[in-house]
C-alpha positions in Angstrom: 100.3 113.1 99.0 100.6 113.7 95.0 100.5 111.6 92.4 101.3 111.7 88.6 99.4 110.5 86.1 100.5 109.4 83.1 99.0 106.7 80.5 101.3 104.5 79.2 104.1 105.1 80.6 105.7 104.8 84.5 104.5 105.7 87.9 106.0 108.0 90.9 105.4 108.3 94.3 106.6 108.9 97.6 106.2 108.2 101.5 106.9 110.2 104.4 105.9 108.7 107.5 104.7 112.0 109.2 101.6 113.1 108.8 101.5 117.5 108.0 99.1 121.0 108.6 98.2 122.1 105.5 98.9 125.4 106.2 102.7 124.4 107.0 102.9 122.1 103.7 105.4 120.9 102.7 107.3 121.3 105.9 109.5 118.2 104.8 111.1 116.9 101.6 108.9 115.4 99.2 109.7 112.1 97.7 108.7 110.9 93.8 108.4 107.1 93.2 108.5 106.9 89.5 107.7 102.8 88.5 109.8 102.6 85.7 113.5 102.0 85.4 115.8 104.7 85.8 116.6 106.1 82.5 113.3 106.0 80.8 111.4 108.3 79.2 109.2 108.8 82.2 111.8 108.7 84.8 113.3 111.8 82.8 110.2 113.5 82.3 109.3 113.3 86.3 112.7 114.4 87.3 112.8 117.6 85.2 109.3 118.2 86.9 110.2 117.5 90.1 113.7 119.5 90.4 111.9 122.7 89.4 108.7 121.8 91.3 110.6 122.0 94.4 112.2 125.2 94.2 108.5 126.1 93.8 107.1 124.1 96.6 110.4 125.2 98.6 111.4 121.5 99.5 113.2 119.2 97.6 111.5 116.7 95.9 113.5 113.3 95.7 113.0 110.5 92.9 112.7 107.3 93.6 112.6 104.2 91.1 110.3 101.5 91.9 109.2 99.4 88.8 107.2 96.4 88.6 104.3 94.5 87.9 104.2 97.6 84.9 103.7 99.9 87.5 101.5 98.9 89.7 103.7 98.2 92.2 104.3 102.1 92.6 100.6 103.1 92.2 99.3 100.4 94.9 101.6 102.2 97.4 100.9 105.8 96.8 97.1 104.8 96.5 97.3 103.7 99.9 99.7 106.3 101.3 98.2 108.7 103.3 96.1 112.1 101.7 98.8 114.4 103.4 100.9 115.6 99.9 104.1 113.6 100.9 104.1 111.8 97.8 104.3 111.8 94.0 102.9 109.3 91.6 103.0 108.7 88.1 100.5 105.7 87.9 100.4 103.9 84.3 97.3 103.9 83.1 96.8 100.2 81.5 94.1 97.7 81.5 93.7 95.6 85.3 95.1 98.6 87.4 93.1 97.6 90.6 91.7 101.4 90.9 90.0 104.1 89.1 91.8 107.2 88.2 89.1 109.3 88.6 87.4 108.1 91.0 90.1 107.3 93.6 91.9 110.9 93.6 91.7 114.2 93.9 92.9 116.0 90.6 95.6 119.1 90.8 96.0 119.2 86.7 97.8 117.8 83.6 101.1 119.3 82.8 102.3 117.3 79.5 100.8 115.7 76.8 103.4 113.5 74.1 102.4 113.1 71.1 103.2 109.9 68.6 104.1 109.6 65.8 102.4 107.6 62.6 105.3 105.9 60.3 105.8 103.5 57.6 108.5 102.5 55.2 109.3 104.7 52.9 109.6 101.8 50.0 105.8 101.7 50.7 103.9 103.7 48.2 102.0 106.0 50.9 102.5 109.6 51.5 99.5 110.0 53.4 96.9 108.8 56.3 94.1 108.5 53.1 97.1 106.8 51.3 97.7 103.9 53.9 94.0 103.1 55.1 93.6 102.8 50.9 97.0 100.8 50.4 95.8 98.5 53.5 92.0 98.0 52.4 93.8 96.8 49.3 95.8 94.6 50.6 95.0 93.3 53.8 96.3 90.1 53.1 100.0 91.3 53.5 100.3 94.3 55.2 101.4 94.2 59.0 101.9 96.8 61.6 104.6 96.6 64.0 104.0 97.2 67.8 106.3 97.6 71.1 104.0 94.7 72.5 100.7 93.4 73.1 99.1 96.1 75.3 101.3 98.7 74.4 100.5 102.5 73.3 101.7 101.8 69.8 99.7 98.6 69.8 96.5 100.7 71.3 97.2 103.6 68.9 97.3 101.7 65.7 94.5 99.4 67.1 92.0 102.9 67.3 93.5 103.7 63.7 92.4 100.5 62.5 88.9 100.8 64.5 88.4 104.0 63.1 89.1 104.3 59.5 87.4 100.5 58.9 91.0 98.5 58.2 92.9 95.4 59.0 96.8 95.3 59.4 98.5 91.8 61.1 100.1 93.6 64.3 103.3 92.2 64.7 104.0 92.7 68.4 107.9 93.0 69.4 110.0 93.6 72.7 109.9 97.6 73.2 109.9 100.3 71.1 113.2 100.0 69.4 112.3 96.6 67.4 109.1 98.1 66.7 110.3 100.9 65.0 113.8 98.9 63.5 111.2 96.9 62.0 109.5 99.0 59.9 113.4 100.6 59.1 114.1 96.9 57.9 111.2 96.6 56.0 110.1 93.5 58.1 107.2 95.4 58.6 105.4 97.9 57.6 103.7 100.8 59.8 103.7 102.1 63.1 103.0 104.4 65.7 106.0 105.3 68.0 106.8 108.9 70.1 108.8 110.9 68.3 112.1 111.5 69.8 112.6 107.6 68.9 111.9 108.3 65.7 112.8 111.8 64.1 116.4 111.1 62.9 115.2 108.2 60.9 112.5 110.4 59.2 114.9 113.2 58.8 117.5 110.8 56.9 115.0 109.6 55.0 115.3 105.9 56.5 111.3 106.5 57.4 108.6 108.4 56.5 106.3 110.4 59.1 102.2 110.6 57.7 100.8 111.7 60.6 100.7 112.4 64.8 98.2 111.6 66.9 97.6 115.0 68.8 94.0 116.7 67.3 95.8 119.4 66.0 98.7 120.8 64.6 102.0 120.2 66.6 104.6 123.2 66.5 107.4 120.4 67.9 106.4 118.0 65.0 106.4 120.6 62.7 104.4 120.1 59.3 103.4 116.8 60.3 99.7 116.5 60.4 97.4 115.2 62.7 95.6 111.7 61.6 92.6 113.7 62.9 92.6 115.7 59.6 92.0 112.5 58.0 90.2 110.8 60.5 88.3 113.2 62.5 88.3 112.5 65.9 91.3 110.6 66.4 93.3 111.3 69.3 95.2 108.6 70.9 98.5 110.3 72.8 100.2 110.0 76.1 99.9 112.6 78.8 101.0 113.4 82.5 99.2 115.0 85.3 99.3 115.2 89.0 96.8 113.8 91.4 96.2 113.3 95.0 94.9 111.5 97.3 91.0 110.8 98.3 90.7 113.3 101.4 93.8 115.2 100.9 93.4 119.0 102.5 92.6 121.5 99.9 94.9 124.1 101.0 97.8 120.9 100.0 96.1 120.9 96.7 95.7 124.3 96.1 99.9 125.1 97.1 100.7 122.1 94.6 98.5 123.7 91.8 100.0 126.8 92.2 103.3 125.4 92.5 102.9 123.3 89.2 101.8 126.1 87.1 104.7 128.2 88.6 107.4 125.0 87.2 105.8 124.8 84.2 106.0 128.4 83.2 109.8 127.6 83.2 112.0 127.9 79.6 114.2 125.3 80.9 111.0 122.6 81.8 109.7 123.3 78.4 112.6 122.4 76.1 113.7 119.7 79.0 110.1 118.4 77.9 110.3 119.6 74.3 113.9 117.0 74.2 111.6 114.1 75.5 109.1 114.5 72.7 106.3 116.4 75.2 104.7 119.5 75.2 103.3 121.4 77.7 99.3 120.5 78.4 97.7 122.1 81.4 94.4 122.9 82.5 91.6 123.5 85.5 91.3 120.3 88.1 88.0 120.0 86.7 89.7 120.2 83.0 91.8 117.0 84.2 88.8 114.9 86.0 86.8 115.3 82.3 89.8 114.7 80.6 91.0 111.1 82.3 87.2 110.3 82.5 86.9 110.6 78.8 90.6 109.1 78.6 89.3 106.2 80.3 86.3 105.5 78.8 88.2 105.8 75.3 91.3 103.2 76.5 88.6 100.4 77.5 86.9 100.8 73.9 90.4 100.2 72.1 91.6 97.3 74.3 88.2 95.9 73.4 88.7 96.6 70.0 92.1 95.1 70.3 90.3 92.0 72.1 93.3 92.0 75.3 92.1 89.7 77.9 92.6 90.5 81.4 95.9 88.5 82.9 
């Protein structure tokens, strides 16, 4: 069994009730489970992944919507699926997930990473990241920030911002991404962090103005946008997407899933079908991804502390 792991963002797996040899895997179809609706960002994401992944893995590998409980739904299954690389899961990371990403799988590697970006109105007189923490320090009476909800990865991002840099903004918490960000076009409020595909034709028709992303360094897909980090080194806050399997899963699975990952995401075509939703390509060693969600992990808590989110 496989999972993908992304933060923030939808869940897939899969179950095939037949247990298989390593050495003939996969000797049946794969199936994804993606826990977000179909049509999503992350739905889209995991199906460009998983049409080219199984020309690699020489299956096919089916997507399957099963949203929920935020996801959890999908993860609980594939969590308790059996270690034999039937299935594919994109858990959400969030706060209450009843397990631990690091410690509950076996890593195979991080394939995309989506950067956000940091937006205000343009009536506001800020060009910059130095510009707003100054403009919010000096008015922290009126300024608000508008978020996709409470919880969210706009709400978390701007949350670490506000940690960081030593500000205060009212967050203004609406129903998804598009009220967040018509918000701040509107004027009702005043900042934001969004990903960037939502957001690009406003800035480019100058209904909103993009200060900043949250990647720690420059982004060729956002162009001359900088990173907050040059203002605020440090500050990384983006979502990302990885595979993982199973506790006890063979691996000789693991290995032929690596290998087969690495093979899809070498792929023109599964860059700029990534590139369109707003990711880019992030890979690295199974080792590279344990570090990377443990240090992912330990970061989240910090912010929804920060952000004072009680448990539901």
């Amino acid at each position: 069994m496989l999972k993908v792991a992304l933060r923030a963002a939808g869940l897939a797996a899969a179950f095939i009730s037949f247990a298989v040899q390593a050495q003939d895997y996969p000797s049946r179809a794969v199936r994804m489970l993606v826990p977000n609706a179909p049509g999503s960002s992350i739905d889209t994401m995991s199906r460009i992944v998983a049409a080219k992944l199984g020309d690699a893995l020489g299956q096919p590998v089916f997507v399957e919507n099963r949203d929920g409980a935020g996801g959890l739904i999908g993860v609980e299954a594939g969590r308790s699926a059996k270690p034999d690389g039937s299935m594919l899961i994109a858990p959400l990371l969030k706060k209450n997930v009843p397990y631990d990403a690091v410690k509950d799988f076996e890593h195979i590697g991080s394939f995309a990473v989506t950067p956000n970006v940091l937006i205000v109105n343009p009536d506001l007189p800020v060009k910059s990241v130095k510009e707003l923490i100054d403009y919010a320090r000096a008015n922290r009476a009126t300024i608000n920030m508008a978020s996709a909800g409470v919880g969210s990865q706009s709400h978390l991002s701007g949350v670490l911002l506000m940690t960081m840099a030593n500000f205060e903004s009212l967050v203004v918490p609406h129903k998804g991404g598009g009220p967040s960000v018509n918000s701040v076009v509107a004027g009702q409020t005043h900042w934001t962090f969004t990903p960037a595909p939502a957001v690009m034709p406003f800035v480019k028709n100058g209904r909103l103005r993009a200060i900043g992303q949250s990647l720690p360094r420059r982004s060729a897909m956002l162009g001359d946008i900088p990173p907050v980090a040059d203002s605020i080194p440090g500050y990384d806050f983006s979502g990302w997407a990885g595979l993982v399997a199973p506790k006890g899963t063979p691996q000789a699975v693991i290995d032929r899933l690596r290998a087969a990952l690495m093979k899809t995401l070498d792929l023109a075509e599964v860059k700029d079908g990534l590139a369109k939703q707003g990711a880019e390509v992030f890979t690295g060693s199974p080792e590279d991804f344990r570090k990377f969600l443990a240090q992912d992990q330990a970061n989240t808590v910090k912010v929804i502390q920060a952000a004072k989110l009680q448990a539901d």
